[in-house]
Chimera marker file (.cmm) of the C-alpha trace (Angstrom):
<marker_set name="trace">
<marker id="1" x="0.000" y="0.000" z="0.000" r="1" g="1" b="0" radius="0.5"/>
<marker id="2" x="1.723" y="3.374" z="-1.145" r="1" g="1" b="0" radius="0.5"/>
<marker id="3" x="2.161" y="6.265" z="1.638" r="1" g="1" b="0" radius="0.5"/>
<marker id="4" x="-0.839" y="8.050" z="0.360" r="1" g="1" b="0" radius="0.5"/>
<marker id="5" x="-3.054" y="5.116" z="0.712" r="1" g="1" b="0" radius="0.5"/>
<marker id="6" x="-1.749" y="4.291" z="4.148" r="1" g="1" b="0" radius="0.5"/>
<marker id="7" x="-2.093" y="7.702" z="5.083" r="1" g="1" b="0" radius="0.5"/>
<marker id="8" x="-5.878" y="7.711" z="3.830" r="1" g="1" b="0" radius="0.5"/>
<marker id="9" x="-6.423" y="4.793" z="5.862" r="1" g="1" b="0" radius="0.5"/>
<marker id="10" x="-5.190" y="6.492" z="9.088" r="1" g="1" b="0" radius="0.5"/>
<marker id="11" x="-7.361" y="9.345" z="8.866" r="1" g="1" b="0" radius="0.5"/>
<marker id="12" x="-10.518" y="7.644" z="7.929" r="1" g="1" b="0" radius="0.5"/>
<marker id="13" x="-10.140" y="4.276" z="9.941" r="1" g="1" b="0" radius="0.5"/>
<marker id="14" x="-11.024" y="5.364" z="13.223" r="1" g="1" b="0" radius="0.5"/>
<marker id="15" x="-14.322" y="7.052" z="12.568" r="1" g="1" b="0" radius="0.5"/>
<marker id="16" x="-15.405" y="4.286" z="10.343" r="1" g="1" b="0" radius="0.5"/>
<marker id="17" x="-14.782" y="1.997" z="13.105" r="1" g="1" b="0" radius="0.5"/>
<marker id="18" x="-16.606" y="4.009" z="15.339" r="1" g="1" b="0" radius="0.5"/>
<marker id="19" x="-19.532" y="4.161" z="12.947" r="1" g="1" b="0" radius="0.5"/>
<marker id="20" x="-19.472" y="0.307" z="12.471" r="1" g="1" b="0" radius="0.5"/>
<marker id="21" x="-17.877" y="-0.135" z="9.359" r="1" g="1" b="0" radius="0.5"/>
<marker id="22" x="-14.330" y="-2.129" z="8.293" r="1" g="1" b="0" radius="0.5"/>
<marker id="23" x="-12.586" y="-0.927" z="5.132" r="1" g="1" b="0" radius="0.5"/>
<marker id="24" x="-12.007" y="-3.116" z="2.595" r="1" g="1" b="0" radius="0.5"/>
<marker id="25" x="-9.748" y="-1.592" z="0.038" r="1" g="1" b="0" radius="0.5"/>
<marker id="26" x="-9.271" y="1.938" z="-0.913" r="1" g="1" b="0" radius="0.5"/>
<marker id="27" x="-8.070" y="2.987" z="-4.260" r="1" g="1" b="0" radius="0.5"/>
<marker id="28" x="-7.073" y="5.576" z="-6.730" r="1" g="1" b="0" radius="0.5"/>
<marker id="29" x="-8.293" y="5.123" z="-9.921" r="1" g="1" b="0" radius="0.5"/>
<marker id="30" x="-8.186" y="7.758" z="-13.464" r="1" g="1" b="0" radius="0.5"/>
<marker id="31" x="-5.179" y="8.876" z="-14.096" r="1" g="1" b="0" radius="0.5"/>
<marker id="32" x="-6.847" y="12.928" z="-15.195" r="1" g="1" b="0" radius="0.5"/>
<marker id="33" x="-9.951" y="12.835" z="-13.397" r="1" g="1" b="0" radius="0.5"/>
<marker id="34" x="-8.493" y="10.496" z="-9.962" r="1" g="1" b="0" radius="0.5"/>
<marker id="35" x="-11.429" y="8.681" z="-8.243" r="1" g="1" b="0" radius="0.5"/>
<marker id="36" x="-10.402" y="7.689" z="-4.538" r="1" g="1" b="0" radius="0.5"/>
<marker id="37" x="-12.323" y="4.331" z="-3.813" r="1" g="1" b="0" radius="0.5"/>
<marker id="38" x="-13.146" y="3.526" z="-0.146" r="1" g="1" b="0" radius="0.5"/>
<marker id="39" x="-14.431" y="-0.061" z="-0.079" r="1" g="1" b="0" radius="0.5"/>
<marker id="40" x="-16.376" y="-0.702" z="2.888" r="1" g="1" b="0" radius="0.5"/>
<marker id="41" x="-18.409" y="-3.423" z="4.647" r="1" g="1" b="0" radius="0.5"/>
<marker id="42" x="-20.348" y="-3.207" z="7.817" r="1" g="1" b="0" radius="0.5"/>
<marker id="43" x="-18.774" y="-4.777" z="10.829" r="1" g="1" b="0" radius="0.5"/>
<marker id="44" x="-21.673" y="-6.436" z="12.015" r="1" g="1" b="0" radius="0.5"/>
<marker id="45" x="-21.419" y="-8.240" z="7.946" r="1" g="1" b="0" radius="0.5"/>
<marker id="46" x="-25.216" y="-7.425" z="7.074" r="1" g="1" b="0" radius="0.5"/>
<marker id="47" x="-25.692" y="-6.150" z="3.526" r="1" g="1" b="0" radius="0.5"/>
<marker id="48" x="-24.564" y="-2.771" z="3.178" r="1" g="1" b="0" radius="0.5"/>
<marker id="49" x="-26.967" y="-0.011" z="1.272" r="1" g="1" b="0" radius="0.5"/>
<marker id="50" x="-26.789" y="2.790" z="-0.277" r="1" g="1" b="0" radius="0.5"/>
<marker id="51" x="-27.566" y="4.834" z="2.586" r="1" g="1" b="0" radius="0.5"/>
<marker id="52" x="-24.461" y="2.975" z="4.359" r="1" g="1" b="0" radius="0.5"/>
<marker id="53" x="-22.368" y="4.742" z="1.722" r="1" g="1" b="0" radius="0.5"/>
<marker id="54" x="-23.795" y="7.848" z="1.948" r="1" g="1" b="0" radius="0.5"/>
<marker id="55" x="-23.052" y="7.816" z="5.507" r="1" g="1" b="0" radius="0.5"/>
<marker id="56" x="-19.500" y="6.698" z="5.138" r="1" g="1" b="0" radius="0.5"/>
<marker id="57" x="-19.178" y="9.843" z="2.219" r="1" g="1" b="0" radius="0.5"/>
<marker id="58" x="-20.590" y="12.516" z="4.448" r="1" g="1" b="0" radius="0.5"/>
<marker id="59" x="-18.296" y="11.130" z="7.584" r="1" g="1" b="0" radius="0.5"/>
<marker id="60" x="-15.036" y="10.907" z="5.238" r="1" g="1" b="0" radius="0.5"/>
<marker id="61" x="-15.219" y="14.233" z="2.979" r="1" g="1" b="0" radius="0.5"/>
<marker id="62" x="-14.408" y="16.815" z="5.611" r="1" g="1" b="0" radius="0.5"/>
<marker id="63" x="-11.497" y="14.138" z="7.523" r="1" g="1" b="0" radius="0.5"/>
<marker id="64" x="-10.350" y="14.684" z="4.181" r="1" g="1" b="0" radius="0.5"/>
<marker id="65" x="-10.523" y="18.297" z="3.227" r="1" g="1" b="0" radius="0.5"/>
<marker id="66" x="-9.000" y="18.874" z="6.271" r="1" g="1" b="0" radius="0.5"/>
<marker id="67" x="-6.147" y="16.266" z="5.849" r="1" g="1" b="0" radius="0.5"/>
<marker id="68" x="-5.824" y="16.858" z="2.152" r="1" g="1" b="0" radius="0.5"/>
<marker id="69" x="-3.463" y="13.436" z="1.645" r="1" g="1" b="0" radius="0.5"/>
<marker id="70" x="-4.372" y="14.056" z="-2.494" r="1" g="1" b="0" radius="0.5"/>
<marker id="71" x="-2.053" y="16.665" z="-3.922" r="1" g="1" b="0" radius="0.5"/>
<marker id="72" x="-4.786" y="16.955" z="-6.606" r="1" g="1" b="0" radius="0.5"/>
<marker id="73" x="-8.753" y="17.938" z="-6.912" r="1" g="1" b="0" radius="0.5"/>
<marker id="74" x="-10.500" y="13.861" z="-7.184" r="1" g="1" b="0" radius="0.5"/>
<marker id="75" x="-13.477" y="12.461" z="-7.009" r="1" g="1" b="0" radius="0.5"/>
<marker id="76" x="-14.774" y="10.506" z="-3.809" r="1" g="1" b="0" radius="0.5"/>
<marker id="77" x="-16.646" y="7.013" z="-4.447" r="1" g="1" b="0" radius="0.5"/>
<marker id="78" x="-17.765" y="4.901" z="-1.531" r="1" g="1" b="0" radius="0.5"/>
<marker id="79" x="-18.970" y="1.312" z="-2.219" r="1" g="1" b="0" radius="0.5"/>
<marker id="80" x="-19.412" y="-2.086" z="-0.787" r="1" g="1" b="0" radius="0.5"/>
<marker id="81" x="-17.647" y="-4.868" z="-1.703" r="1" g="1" b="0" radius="0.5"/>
<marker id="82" x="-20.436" y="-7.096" z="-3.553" r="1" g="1" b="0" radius="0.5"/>
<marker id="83" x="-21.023" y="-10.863" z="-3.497" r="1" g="1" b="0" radius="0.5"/>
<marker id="84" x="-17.888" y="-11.452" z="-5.623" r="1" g="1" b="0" radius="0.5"/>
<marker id="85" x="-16.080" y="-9.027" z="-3.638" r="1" g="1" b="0" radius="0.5"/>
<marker id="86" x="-12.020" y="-8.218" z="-3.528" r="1" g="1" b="0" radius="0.5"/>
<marker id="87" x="-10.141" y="-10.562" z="-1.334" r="1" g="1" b="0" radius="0.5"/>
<marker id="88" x="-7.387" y="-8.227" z="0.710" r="1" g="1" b="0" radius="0.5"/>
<marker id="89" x="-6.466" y="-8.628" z="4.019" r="1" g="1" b="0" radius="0.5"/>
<marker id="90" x="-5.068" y="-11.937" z="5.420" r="1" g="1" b="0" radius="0.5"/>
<marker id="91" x="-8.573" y="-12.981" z="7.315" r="1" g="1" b="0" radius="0.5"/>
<marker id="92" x="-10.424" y="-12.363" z="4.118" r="1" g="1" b="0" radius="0.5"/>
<marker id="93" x="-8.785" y="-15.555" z="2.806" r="1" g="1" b="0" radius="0.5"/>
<marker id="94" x="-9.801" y="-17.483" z="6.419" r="1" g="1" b="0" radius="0.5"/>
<marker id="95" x="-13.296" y="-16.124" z="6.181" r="1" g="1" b="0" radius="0.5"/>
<marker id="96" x="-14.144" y="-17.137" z="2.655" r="1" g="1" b="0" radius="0.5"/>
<marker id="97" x="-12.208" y="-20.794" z="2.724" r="1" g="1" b="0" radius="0.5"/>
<marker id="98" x="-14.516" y="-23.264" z="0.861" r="1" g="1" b="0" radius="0.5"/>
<marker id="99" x="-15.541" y="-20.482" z="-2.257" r="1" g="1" b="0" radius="0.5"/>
<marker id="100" x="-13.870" y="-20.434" z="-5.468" r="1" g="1" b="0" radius="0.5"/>
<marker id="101" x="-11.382" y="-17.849" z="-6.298" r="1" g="1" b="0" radius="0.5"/>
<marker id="102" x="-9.252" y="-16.160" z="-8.751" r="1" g="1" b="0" radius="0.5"/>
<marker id="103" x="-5.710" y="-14.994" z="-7.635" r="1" g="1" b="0" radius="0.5"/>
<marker id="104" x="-2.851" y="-13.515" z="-9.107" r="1" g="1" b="0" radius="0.5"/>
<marker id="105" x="0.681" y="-13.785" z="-8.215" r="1" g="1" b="0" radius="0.5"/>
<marker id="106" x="2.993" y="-10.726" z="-8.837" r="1" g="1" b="0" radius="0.5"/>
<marker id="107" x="5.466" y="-13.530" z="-10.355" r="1" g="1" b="0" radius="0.5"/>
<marker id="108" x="5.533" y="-16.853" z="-11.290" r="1" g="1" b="0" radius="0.5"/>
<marker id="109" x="4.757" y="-20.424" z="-9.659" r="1" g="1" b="0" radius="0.5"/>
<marker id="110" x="4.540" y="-23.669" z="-11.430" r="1" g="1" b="0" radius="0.5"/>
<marker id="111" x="4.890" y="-21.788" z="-14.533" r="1" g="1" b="0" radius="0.5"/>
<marker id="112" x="1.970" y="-18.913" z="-14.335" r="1" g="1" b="0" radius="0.5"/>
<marker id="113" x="0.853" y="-16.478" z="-12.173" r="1" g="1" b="0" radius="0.5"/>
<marker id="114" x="-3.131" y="-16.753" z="-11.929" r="1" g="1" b="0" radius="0.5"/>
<marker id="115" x="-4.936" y="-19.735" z="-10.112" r="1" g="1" b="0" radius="0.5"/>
<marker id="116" x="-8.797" y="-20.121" z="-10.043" r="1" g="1" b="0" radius="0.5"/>
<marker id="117" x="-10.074" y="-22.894" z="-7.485" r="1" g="1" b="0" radius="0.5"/>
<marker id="118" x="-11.502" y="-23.226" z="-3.866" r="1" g="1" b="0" radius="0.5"/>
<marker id="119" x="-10.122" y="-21.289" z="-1.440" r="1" g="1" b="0" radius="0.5"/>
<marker id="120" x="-8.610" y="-23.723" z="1.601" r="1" g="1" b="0" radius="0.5"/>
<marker id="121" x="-7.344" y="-20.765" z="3.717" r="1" g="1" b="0" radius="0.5"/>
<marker id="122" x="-4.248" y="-19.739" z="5.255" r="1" g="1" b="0" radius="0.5"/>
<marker id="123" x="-1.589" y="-22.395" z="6.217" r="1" g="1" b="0" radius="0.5"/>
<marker id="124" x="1.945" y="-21.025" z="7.316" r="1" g="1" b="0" radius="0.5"/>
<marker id="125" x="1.660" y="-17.164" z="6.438" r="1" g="1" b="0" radius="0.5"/>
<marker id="126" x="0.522" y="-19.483" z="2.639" r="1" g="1" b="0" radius="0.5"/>
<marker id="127" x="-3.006" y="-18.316" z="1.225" r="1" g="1" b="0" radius="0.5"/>
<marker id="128" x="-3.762" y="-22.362" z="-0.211" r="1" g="1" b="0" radius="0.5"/>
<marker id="129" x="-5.938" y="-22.857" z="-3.049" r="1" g="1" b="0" radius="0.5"/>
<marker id="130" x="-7.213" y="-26.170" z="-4.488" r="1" g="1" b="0" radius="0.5"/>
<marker id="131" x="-6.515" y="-26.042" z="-8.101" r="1" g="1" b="0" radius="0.5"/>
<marker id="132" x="-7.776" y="-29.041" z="-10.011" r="1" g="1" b="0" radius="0.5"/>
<marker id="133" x="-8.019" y="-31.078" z="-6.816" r="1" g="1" b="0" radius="0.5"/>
<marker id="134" x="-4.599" y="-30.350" z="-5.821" r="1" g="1" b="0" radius="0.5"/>
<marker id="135" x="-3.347" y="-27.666" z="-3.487" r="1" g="1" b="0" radius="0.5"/>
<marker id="136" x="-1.294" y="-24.983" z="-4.667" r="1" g="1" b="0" radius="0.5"/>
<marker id="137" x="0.404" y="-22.505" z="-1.718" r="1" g="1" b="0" radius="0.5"/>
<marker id="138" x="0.452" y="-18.911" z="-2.523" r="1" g="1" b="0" radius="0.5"/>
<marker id="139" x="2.773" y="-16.888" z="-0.657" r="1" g="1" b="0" radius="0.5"/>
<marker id="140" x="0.400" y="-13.929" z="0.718" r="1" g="1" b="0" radius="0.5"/>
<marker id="141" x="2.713" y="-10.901" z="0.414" r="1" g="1" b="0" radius="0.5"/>
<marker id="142" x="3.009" y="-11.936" z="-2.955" r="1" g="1" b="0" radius="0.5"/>
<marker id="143" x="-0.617" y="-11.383" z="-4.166" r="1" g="1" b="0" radius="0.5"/>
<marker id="144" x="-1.352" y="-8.914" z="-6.853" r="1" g="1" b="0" radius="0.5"/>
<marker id="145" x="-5.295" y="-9.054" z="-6.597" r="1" g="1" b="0" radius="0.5"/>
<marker id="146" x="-7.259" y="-11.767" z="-5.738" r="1" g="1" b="0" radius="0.5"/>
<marker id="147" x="-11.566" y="-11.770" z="-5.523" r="1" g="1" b="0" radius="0.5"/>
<marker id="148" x="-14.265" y="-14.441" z="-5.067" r="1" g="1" b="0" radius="0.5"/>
<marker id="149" x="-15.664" y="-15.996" z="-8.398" r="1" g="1" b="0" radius="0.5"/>
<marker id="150" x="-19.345" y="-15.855" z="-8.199" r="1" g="1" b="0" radius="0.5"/>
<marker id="151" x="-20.931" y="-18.941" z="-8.287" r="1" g="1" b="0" radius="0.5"/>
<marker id="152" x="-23.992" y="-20.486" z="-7.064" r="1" g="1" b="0" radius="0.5"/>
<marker id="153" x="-22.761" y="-21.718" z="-3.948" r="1" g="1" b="0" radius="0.5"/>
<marker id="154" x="-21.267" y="-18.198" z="-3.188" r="1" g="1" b="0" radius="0.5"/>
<marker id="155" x="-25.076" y="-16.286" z="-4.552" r="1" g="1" b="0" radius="0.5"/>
<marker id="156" x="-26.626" y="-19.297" z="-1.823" r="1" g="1" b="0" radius="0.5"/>
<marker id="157" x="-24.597" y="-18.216" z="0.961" r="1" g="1" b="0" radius="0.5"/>
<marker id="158" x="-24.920" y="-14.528" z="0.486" r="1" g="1" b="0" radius="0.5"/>
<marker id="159" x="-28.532" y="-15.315" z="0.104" r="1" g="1" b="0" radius="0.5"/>
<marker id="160" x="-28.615" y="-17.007" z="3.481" r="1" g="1" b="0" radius="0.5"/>
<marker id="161" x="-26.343" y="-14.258" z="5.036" r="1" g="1" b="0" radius="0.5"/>
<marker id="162" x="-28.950" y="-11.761" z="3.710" r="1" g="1" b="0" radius="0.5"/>
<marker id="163" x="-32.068" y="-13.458" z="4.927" r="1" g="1" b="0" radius="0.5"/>
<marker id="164" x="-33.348" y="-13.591" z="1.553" r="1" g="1" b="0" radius="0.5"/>
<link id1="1" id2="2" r="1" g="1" b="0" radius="0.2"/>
<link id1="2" id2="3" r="1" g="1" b="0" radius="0.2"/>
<link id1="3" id2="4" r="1" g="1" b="0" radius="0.2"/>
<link id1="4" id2="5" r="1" g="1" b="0" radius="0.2"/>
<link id1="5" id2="6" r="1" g="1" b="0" radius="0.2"/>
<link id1="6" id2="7" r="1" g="1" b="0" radius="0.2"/>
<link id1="7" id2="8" r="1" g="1" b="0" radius="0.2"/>
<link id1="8" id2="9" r="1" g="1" b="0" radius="0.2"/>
<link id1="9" id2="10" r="1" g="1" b="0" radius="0.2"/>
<link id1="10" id2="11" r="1" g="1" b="0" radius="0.2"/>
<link id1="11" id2="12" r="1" g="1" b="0" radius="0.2"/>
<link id1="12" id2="13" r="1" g="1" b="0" radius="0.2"/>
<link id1="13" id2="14" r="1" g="1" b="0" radius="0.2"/>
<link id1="14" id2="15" r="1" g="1" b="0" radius="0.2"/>
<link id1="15" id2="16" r="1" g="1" b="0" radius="0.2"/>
<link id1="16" id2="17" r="1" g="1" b="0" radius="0.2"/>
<link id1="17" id2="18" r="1" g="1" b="0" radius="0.2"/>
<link id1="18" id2="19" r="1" g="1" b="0" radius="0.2"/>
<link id1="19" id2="20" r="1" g="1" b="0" radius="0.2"/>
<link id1="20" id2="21" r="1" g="1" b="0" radius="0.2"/>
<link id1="21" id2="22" r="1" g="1" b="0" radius="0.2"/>
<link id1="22" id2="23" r="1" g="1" b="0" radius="0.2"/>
<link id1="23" id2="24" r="1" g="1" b="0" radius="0.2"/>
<link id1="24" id2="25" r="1" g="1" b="0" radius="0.2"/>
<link id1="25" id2="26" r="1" g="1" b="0" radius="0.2"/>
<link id1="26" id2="27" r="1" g="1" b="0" radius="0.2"/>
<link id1="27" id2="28" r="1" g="1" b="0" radius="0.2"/>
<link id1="28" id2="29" r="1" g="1" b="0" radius="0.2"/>
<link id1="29" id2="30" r="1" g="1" b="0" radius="0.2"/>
<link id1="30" id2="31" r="1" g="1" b="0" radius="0.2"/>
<link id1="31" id2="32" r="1" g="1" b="0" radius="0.2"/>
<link id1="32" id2="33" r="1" g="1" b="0" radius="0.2"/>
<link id1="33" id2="34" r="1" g="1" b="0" radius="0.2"/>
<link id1="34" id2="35" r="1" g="1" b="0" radius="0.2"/>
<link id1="35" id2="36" r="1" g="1" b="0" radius="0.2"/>
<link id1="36" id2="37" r="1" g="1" b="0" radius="0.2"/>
<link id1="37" id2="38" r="1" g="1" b="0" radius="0.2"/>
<link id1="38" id2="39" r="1" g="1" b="0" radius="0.2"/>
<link id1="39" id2="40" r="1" g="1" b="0" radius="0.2"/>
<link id1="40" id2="41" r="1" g="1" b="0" radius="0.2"/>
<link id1="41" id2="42" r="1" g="1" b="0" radius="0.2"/>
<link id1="42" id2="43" r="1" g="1" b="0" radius="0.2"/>
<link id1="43" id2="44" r="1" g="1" b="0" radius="0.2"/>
<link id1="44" id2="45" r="1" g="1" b="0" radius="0.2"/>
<link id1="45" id2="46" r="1" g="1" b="0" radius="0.2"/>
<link id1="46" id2="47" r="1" g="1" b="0" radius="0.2"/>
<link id1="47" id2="48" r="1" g="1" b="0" radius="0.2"/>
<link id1="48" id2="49" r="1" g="1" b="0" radius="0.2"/>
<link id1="49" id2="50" r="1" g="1" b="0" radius="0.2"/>
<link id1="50" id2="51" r="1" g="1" b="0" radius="0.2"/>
<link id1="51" id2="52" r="1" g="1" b="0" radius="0.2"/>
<link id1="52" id2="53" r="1" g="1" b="0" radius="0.2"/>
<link id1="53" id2="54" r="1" g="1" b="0" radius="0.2"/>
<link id1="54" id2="55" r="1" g="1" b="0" radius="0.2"/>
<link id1="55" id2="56" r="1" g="1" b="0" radius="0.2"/>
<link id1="56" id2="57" r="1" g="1" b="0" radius="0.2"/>
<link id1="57" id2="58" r="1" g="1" b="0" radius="0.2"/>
<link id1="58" id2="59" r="1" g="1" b="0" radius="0.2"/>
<link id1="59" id2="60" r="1" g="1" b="0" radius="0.2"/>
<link id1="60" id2="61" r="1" g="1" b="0" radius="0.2"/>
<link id1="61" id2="62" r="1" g="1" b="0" radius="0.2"/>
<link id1="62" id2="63" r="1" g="1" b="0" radius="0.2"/>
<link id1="63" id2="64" r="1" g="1" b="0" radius="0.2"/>
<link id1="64" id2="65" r="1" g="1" b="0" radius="0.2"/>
<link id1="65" id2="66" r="1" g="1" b="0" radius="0.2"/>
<link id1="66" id2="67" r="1" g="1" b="0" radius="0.2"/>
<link id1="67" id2="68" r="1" g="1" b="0" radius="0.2"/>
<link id1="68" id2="69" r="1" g="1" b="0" radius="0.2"/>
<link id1="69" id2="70" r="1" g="1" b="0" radius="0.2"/>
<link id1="70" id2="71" r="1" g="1" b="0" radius="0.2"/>
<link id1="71" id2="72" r="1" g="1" b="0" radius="0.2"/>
<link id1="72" id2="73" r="1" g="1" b="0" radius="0.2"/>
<link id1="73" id2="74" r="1" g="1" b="0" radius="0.2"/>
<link id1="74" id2="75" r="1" g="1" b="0" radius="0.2"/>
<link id1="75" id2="76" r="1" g="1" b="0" radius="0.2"/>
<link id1="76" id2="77" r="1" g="1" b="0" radius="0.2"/>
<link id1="77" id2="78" r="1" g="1" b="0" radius="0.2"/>
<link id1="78" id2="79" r="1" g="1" b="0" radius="0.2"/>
<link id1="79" id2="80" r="1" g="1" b="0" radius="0.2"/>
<link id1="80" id2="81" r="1" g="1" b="0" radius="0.2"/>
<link id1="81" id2="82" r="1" g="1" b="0" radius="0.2"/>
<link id1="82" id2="83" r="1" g="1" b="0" radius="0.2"/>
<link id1="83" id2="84" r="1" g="1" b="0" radius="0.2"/>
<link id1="84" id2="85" r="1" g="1" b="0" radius="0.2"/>
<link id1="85" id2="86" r="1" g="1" b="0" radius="0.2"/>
<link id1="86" id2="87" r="1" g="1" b="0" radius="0.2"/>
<link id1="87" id2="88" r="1" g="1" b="0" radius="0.2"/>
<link id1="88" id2="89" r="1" g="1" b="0" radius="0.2"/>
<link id1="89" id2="90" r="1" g="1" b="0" radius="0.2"/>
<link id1="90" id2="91" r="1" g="1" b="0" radius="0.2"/>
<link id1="91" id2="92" r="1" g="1" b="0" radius="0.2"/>
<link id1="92" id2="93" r="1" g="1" b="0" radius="0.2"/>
<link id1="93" id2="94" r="1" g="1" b="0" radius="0.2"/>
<link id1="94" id2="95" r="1" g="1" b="0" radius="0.2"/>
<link id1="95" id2="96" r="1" g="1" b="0" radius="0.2"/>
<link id1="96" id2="97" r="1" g="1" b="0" radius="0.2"/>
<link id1="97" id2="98" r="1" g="1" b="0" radius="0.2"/>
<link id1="98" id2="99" r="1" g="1" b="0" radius="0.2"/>
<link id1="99" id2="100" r="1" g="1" b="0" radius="0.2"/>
<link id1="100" id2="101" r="1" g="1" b="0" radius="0.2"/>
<link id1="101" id2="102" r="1" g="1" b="0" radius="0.2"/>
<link id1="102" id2="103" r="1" g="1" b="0" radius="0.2"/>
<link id1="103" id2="104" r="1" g="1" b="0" radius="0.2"/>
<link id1="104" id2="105" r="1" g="1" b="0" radius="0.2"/>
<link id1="105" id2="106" r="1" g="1" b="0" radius="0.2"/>
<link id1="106" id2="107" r="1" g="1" b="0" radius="0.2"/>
<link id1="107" id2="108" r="1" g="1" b="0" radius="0.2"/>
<link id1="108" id2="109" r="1" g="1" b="0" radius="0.2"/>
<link id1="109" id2="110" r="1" g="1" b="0" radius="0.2"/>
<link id1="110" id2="111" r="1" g="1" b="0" radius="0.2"/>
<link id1="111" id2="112" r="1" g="1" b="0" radius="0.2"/>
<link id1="112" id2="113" r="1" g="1" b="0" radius="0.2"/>
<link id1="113" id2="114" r="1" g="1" b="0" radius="0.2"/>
<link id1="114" id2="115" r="1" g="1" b="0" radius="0.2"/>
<link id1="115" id2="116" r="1" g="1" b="0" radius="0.2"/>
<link id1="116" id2="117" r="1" g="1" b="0" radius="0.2"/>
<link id1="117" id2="118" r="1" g="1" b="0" radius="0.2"/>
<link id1="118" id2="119" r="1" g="1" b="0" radius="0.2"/>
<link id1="119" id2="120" r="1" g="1" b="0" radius="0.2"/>
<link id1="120" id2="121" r="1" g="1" b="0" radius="0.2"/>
<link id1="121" id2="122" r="1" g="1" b="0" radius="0.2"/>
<link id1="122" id2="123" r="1" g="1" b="0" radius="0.2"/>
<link id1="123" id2="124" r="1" g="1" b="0" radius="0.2"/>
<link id1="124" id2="125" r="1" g="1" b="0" radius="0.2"/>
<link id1="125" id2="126" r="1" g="1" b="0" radius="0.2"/>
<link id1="126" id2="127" r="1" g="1" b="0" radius="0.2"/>
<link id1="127" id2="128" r="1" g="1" b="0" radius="0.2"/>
<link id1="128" id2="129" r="1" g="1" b="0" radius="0.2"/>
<link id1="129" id2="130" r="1" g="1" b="0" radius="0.2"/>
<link id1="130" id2="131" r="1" g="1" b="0" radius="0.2"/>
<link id1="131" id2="132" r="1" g="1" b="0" radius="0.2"/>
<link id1="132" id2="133" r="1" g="1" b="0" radius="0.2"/>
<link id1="133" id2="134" r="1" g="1" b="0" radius="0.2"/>
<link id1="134" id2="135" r="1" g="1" b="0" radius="0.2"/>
<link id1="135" id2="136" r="1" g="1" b="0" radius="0.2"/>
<link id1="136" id2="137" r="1" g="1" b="0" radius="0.2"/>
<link id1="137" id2="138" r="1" g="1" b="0" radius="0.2"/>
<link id1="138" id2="139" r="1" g="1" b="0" radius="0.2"/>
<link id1="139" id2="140" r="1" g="1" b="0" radius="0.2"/>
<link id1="140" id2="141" r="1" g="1" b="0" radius="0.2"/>
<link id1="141" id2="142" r="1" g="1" b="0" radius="0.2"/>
<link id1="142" id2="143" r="1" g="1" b="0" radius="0.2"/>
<link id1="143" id2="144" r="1" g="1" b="0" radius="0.2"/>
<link id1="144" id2="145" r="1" g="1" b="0" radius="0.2"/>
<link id1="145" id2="146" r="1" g="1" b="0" radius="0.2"/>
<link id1="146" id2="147" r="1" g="1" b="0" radius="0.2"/>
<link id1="147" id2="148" r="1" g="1" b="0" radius="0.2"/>
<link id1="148" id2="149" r="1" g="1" b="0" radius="0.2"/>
<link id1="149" id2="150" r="1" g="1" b="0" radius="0.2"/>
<link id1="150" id2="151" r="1" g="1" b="0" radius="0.2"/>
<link id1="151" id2="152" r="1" g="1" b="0" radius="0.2"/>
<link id1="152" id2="153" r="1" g="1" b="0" radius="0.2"/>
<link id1="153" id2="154" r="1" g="1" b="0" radius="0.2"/>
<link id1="154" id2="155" r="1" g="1" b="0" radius="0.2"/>
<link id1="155" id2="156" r="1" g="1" b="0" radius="0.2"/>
<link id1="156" id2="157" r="1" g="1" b="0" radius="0.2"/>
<link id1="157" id2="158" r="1" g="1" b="0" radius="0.2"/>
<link id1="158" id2="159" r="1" g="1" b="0" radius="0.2"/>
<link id1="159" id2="160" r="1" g="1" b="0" radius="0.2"/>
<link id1="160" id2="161" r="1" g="1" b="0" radius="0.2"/>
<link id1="161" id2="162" r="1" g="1" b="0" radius="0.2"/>
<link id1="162" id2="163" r="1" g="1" b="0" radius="0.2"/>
<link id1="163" id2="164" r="1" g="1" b="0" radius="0.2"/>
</marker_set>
């Protein structure tokens, strides 16, 4: 995470805490017209709305005009994570063990650097991935991007986390 986005994170983390939420990711996106991204859940995991966001916008935008951590004028977008949500931090990995994945590596294992299968969860600082039946340690430090694949047993279990 670069300087900026650490710094973002220090400003912002303790009043969405406070409020009940847990960010996911935050971003900078557009190269001429930036977008900072502020992926959040709620802590308590129930869907988030938009409301939710709205809250989250309205709590962040002045932390940040006072702050000022972008050099230059950008947008703000606050959003939840989705079903096939963004898989970043180390318990994300433990939390979603048994759903299919994609991850990529930022180099080479085996002979390529992307793996889609079901996510076992961490063993030995290792995010562990069944690939084809067999399992495939990723070093975790070493993950570009990885996100949940949406399937029908991940749409059943949001369903059922949902009440729906």
């Amino acid at each position: 995470m670069s300087s900026a986005m650490q710094r973002i994170e220090e400003i912002i983390a303790p009043t969405l805490t406070e409020m009940g939420y847990v960010i996911v990711r935050l971003q900078i996106q557009g190269d001429r017209h930036p977008t900072l991204q502020i992926m959040a859940e709620r802590a308590d995991r129930k869907t988030m709305d938009v409301e939710d966001c709205a809250k989250i916008s309205r709590a962040v935008s002045p932390l940040l005009d006072v702050d000022d951590p972008i050099d230059e004028a950008y947008s703000l977008e606050v959003s939840s994570p989705g079903v096939d949500r963004p898989l970043v931090r180390a318990e994300d990995f433990e939390r979603f063990a048994g759903f299919e994945a994609r991850v990529e590596m930022s180099y080479l294992i085996d002979g390529r650097k992307r793996f889609t299968g079901r996510l076992v969860g961490l063993v030995d600082g290792n995010v562990q991935i069944l690939v084809d039946g067999v399992a495939q340690d990723l070093p975790f430090e070493d993950i570009i991007k990885a996100k949940l694949v949406l399937t029908d047993d991940l749409l059943a279990a949001a369903s059922k986390e949902q009440g729906l």
